[in-house]
MIDOKE-624554 format. One line per 10 residues: number of its first residue (from 1); their letters; for each residue z, y, x of N, C-alpha, C. Coordinates in steps of 0.001 Angstrom, whole numbers, plus 500000, padded with zeros to 6 digits. Layout:
BEGIN
NUM) A) Z Y X Z Y X Z Y X; ... .
END
This chain:
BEGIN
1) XXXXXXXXXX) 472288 378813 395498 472920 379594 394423 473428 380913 394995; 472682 381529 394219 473139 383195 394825 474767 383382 394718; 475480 383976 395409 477013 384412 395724 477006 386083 394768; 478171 385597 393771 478618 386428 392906 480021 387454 393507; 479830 388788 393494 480292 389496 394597 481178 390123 393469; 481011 390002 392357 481572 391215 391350 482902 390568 391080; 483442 391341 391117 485086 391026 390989 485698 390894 389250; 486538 389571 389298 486696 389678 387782 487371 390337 386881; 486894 390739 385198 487144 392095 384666 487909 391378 383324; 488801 392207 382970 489690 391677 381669 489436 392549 380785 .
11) XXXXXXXXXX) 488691 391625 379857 488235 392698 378821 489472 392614 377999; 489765 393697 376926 490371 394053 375812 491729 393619 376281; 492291 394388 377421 493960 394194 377558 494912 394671 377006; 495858 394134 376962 496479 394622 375708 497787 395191 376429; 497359 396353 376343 498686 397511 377027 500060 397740 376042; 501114 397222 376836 502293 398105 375934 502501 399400 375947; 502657 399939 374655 502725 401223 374172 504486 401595 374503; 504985 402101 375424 506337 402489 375778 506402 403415 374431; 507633 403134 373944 508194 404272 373106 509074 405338 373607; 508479 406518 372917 508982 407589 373400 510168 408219 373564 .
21) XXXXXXXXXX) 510827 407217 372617 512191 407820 371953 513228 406387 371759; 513942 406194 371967 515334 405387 372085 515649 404931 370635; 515300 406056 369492 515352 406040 368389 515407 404954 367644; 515686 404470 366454 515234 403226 365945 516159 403738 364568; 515228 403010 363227 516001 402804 362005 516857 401691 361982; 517513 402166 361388 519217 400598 360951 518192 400014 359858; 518587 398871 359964 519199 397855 358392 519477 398372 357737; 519439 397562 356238 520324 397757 355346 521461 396945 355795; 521729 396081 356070 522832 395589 356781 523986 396250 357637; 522529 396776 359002 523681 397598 359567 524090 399088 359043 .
31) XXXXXXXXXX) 523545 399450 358083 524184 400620 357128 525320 400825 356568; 525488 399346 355984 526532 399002 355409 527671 398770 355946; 527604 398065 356932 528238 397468 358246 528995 399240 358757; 527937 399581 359495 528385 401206 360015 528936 401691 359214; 528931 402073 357925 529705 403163 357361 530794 402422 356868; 531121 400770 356414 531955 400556 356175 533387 400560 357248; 532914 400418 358271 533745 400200 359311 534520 401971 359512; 533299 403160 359533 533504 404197 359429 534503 404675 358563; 534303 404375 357405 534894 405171 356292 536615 404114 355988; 536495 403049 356580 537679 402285 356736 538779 402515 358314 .
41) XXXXXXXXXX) 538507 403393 358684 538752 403396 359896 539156 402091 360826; 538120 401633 360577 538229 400211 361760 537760 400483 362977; 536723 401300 363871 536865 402204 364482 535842 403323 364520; 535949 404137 365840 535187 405337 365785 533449 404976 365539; 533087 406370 365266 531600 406509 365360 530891 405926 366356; 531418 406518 367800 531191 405959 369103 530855 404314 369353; 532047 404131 369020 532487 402615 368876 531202 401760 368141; 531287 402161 366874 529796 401816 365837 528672 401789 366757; 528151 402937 367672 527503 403386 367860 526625 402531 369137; 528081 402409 369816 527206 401315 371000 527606 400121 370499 .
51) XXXXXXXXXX) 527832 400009 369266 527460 398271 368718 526098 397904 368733; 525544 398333 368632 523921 398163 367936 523580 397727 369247; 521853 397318 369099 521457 396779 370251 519843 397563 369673; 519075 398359 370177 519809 399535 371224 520830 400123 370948; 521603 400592 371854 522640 401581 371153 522348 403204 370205; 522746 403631 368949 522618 404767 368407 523526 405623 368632; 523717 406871 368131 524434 408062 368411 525662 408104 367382; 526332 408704 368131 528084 408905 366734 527201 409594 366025; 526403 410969 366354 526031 411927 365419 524842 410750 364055; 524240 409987 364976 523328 409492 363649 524774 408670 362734 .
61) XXXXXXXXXX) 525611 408252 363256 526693 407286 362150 527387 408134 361532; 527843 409487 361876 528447 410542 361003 527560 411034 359672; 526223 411774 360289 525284 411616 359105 524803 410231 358207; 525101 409359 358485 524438 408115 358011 525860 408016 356556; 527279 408043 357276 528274 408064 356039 528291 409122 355560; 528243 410623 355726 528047 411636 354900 526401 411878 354244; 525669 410801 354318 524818 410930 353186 524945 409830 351928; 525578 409155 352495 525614 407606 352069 527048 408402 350470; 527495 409038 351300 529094 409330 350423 528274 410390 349541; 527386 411359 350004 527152 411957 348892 525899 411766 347712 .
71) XXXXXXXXXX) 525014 410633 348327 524330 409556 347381 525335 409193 346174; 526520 408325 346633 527077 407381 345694 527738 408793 344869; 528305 409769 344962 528735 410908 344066 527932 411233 342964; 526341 411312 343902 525034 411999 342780 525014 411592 341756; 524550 409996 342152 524433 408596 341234 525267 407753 340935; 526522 408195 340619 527905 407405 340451 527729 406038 340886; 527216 405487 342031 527034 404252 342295 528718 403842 343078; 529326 402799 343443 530284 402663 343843 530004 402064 345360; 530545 402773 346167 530181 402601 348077 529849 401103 348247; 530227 399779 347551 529848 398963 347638 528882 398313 347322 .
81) XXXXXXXXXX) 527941 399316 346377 526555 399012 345656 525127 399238 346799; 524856 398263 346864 523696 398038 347896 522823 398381 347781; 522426 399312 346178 521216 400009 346474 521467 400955 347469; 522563 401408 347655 523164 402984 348703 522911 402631 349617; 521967 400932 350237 522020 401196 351765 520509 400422 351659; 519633 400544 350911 518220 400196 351030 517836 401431 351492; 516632 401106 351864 515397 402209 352537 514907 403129 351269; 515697 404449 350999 514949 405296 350169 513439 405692 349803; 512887 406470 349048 511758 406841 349357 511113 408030 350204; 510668 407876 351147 509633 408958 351622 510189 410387 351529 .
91) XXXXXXXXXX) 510242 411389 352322 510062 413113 351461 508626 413236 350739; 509164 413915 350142 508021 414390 349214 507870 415046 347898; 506967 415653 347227 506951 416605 346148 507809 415553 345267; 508604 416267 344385 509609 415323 343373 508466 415231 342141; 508897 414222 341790 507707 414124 340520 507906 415027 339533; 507242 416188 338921 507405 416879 337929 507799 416599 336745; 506776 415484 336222 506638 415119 334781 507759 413468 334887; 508492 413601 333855 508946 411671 334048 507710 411764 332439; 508287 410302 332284 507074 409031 331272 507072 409655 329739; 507901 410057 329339 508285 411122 328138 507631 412356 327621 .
101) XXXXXXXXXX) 507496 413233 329092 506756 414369 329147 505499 414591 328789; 504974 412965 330047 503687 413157 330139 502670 413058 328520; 503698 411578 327761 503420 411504 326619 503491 412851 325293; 504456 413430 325761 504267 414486 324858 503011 415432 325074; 502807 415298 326642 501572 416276 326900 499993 415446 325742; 500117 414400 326127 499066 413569 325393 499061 413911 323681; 500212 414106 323430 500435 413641 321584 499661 415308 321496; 500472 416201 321936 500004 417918 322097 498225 418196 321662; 497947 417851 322580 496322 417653 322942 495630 416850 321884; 496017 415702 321182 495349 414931 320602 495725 414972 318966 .
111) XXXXXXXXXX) 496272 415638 318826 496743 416075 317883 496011 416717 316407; 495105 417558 316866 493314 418090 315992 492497 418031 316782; 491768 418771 316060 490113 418909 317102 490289 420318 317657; 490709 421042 316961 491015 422243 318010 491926 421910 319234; 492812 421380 319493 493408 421372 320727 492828 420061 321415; 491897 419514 320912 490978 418583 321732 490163 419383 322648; 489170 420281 321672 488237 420984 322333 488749 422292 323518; 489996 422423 322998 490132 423713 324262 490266 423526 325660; 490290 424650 326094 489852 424084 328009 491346 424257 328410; 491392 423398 329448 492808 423145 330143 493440 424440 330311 .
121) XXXXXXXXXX) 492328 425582 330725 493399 426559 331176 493515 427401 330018; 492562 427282 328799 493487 428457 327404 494360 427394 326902; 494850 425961 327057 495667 425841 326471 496845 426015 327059; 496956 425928 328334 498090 426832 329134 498343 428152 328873; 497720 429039 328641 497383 430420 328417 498180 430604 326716; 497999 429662 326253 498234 429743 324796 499724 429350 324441; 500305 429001 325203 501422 428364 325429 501478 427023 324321; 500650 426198 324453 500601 424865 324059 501440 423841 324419; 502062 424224 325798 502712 423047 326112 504247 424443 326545; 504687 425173 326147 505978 425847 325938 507288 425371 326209 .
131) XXXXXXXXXX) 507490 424051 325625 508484 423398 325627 508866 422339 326633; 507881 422037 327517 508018 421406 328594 507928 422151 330115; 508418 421447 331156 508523 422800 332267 507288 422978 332432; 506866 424508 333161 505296 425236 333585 504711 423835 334115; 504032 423920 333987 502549 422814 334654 501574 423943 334885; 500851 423440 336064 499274 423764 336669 498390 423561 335537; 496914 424145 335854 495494 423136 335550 495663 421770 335790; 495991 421647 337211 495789 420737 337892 496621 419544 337405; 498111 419723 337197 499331 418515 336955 498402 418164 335394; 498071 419148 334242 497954 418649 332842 496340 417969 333143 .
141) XXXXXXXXXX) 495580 418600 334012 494325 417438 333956 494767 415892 334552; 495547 415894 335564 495734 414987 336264 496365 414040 334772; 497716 414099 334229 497982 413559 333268 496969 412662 332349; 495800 413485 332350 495184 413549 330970 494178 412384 331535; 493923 412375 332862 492757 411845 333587 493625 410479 334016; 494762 410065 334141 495530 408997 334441 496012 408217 332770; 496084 409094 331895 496001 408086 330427 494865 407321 330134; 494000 407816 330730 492544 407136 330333 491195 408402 330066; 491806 409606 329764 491205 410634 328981 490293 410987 329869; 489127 411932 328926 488331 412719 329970 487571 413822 328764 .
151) XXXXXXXXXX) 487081 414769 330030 486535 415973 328270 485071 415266 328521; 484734 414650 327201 483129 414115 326972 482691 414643 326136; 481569 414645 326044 480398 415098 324737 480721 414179 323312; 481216 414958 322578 481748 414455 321600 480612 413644 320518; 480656 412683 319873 479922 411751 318593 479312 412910 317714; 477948 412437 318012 476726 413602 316562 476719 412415 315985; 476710 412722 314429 476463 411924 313374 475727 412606 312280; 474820 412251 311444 474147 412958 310667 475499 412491 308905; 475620 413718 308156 476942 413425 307429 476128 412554 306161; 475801 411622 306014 474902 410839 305097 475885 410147 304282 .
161) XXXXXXXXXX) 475939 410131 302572 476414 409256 302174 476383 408020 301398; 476551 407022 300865 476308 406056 301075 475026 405513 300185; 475213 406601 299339 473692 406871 298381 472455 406986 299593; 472113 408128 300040 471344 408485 300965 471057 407739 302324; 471749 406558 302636 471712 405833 303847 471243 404463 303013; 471543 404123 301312 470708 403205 300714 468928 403845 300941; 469094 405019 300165 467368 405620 300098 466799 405330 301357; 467799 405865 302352 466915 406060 303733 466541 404679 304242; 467661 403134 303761 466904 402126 304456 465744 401364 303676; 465563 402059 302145 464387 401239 301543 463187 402075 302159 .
171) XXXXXXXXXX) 463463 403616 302358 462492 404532 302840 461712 403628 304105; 462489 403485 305009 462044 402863 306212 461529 401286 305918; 461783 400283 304998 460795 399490 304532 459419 399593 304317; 459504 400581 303171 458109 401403 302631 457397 401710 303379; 458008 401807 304571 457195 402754 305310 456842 402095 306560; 457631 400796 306818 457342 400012 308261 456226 399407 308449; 455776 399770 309330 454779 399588 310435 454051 398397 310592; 455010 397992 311097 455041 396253 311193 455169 395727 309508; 454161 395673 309194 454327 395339 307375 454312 393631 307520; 453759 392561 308094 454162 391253 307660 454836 390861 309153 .
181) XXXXXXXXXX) 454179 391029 310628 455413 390717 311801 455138 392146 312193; 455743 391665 313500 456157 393084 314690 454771 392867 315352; 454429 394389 315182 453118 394718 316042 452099 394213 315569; 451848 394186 314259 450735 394058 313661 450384 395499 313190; 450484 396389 312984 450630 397373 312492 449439 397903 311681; 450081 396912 310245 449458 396708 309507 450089 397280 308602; 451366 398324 308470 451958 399463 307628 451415 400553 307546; 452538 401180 307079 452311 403290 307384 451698 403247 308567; 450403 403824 308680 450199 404843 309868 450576 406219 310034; 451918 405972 311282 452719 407199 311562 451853 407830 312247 .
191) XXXXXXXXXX) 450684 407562 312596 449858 408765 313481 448765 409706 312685; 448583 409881 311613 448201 410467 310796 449417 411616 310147; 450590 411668 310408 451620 412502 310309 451987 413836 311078; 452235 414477 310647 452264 416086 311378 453957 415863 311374; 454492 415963 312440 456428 415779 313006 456299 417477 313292; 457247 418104 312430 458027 419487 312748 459136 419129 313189; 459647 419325 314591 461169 419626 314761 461638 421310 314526; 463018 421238 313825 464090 422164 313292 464923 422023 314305; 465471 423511 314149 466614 423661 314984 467649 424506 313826; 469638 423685 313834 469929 424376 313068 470594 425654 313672 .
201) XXXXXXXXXX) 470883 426790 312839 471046 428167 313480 472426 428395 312407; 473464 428573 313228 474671 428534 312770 475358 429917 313072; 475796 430166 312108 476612 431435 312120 478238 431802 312735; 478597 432161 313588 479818 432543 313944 480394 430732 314556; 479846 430521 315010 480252 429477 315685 479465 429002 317295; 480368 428505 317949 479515 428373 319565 478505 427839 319505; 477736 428215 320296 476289 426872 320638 476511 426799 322152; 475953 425409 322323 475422 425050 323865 476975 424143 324147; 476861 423733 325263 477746 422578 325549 479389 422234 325131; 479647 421469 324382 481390 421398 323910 481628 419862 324335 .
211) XXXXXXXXXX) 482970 420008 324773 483808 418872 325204 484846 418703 324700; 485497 417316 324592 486668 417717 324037 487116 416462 324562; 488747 416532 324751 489584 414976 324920 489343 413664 324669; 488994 412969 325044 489166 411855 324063 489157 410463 324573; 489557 409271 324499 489125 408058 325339 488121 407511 324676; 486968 406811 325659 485769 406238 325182 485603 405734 323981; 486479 404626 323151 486673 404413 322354 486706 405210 321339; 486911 407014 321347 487325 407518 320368 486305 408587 320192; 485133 408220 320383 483822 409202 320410 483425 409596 318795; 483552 408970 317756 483239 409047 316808 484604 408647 315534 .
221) XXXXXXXXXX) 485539 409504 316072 486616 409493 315358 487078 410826 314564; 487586 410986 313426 487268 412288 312209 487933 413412 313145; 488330 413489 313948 488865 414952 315216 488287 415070 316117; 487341 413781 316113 486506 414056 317630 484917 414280 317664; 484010 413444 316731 482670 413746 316475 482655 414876 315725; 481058 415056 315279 480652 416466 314843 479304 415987 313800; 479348 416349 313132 478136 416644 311993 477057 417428 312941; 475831 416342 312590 474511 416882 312986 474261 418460 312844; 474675 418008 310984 474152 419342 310525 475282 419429 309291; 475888 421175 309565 476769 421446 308535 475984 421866 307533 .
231) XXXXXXXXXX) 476868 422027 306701 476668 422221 305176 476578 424093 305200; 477183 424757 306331 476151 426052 306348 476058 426106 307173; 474978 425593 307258 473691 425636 308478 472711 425847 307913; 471931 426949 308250 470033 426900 307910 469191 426390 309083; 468392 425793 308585 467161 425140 309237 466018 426351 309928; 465518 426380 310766 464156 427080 311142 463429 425986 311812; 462055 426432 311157 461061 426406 311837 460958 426200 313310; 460492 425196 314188 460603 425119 315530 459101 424732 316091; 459243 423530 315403 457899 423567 316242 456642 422519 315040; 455653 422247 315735 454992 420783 314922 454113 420207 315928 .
241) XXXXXXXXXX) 453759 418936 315623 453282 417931 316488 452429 416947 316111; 451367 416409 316415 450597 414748 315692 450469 414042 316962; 449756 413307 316042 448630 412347 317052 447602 412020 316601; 446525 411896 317660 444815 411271 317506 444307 412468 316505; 444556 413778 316111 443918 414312 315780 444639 415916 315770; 443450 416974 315787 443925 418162 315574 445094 418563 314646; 446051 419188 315788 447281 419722 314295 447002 421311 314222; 448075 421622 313726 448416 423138 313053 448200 424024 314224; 448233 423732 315549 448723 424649 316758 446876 424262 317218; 446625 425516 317589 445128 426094 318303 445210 426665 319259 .
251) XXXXXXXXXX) 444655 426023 320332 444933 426486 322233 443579 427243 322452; 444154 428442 322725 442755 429480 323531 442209 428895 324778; 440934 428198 324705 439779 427851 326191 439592 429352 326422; 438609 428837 327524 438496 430165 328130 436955 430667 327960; 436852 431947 327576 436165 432763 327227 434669 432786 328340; 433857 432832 327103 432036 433153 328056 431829 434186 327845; 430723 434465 329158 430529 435492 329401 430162 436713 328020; 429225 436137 327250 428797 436718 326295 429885 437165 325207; 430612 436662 325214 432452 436631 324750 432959 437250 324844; 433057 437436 326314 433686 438710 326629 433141 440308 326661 .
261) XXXXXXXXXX) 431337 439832 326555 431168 441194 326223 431431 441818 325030; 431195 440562 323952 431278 441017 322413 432393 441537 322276; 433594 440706 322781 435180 441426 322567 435075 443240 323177; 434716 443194 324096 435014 444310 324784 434606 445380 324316; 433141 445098 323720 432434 446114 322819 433123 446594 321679; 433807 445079 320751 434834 445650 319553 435717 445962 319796; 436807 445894 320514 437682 446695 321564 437878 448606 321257; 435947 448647 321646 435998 449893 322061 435756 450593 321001; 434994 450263 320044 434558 450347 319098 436031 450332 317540; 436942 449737 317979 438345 450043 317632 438922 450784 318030 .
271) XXXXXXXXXX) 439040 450918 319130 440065 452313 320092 439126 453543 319349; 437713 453464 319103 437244 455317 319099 437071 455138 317823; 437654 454525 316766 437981 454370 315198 439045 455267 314827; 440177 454375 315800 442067 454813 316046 441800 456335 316488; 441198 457300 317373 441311 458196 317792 440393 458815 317109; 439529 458771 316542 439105 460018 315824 440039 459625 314462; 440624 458350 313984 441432 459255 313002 442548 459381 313248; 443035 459561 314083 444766 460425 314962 444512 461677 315016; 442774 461996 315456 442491 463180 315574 442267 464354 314238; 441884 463259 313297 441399 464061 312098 443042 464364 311489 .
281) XXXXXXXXXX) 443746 463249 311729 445383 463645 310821 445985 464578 312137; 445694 465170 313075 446767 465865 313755 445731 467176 313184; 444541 467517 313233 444202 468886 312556 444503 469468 310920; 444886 467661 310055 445313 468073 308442 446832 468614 308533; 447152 467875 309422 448678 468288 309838 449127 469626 310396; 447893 469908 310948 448058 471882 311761 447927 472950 310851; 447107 472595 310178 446313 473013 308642 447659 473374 307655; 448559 471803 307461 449239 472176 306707 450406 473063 306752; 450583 473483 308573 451677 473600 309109 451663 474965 308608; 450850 475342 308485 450038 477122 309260 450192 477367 307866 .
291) XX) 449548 476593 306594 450121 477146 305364 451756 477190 304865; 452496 476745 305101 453536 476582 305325 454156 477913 305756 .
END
């Protein structure tokens, strides 16, 4: 057996991390303890100070009762109330908005469809929210994005009423496909049909992408959806379309030779039409000038 020469290795040791600093947080216990003794003169800071195990500083037990004393002032709590000696919160940005605010920011916004649809920063701009302190973009999206909200593409509905949504479902009987099962299609043949799509062309109002407030649930609610098509709106002409046979629209192939001579010949044979009579009206025209 071969002789193993390598000396043995400790994997993953686990080093103590010396602390840098003597430092240490109190208790709530010894908070209480320290400043009561402090503020009772039972004895000095000092005294307090090398009680502890490690020992702390008079200066941390002086600050520890002059914050403690001017806590219980802020919040009329009484020196014996033990929230005054729990672990506060953190530094940090104070919360702007309390639970009240934020709700009013919500009611503000949801209120019509115009202050649905406007963008975060004209309704700041507009002074929409006036009565509550300045807010960012940022604080009123955040709000809006923590209720549930978000700006979505608001509910198209075609405005049909209840007459016209009867017609339209006997229409689609009459007309189905599937006349005794599915996929027999032994109905209407829709491929014998010429499909025009319209586009409507609206006057004094935006086109192209709109958003507005709203929670999922509320996509098709009377402040939040939109009519297909208003009542002044005109229709145009857009396009047309079939199937299995020639429609309305005729695609130029490409031209033979003999084609192109014939064109070229009538071409020319047009151009020296156009110019001798440009030519004959600019000499009736000189003619008339000169009598003149």
């Amino acid at each position: 057996m071969p002789i193993n020469r390598r000396k043995p290795y400790k994997y993953k040791v686990q080093k103590s991390q010396p602390k840098k600093t003597s430092r240490r947080e109190l208790s709530a216990v010894e908070r209480a303890f320290a400043v009561g003794a402090s503020m009772f003169g039972m004895a000095t800071n000092k005294e307090i100070a090398e009680t502890f195990d490690p020992p702390t500083t008079k200066d941390a037990i002086a600050k520890l009762v002059k914050r403690t004393r001017e806590r219980s002032e802020q919040e009329g709590l009484s020196i014996t109330n033990p929230e005054l000696y729990e672990t506060a919160p953190g530094r940090g940005r104070p919360q702007l908005l309390d639970d009240a605010q934020k709700k009013r920011i919500i009611e503000i916004v949801t209120q019509d469809r115009a202050h649905r649809e406007k963008e975060p920063l004209q309704a700041i701009k507009d002074g929409d929210f006036a009565e509550l302190p300045p807010i960012s973009v940022s604080t009123f999206e955040n709000v809006m994005y923590e209720a549930g909200y978000a700006r979505r593409k608001p509910g198209w509905k075609p405005p049909l009423t209840e007459q016209e949504m009867q017609d339209r479902y006997e229409w689609a009987l009459e007309h189905n496909p599937d006349k005794y099962k599915v996929g027999d299609n032994l109905g209407f043949n829709f491929r014998q049909c010429v499909y025009t799509d319209e586009t409507p062309a609206r006057i004094g109002e935006q086109r192209g992408m709109r958003r507005a407030w709203f929670l999922p649930d509320e996509k098709y609610d009377c402040d939040v959806k939109h009519d297909r098509v208003q009542k002044y709106c005109k229709l145009q002409f857009y396009g047309a379309f079939t199937y299995n046979h020639r429609g309305p629209c005729h695609i130029y192939g490409h031209e033979k030779e003999d084609e192109k001579v014939a064109a070229e010949a009538a071409l020319a044979h047009e151009n020296a039409e156009r110019r001798k009579q440009a030519t004959s009206a600019q000499h009736r025209a000189r003619a008339a000038l000169q009598e003149i």
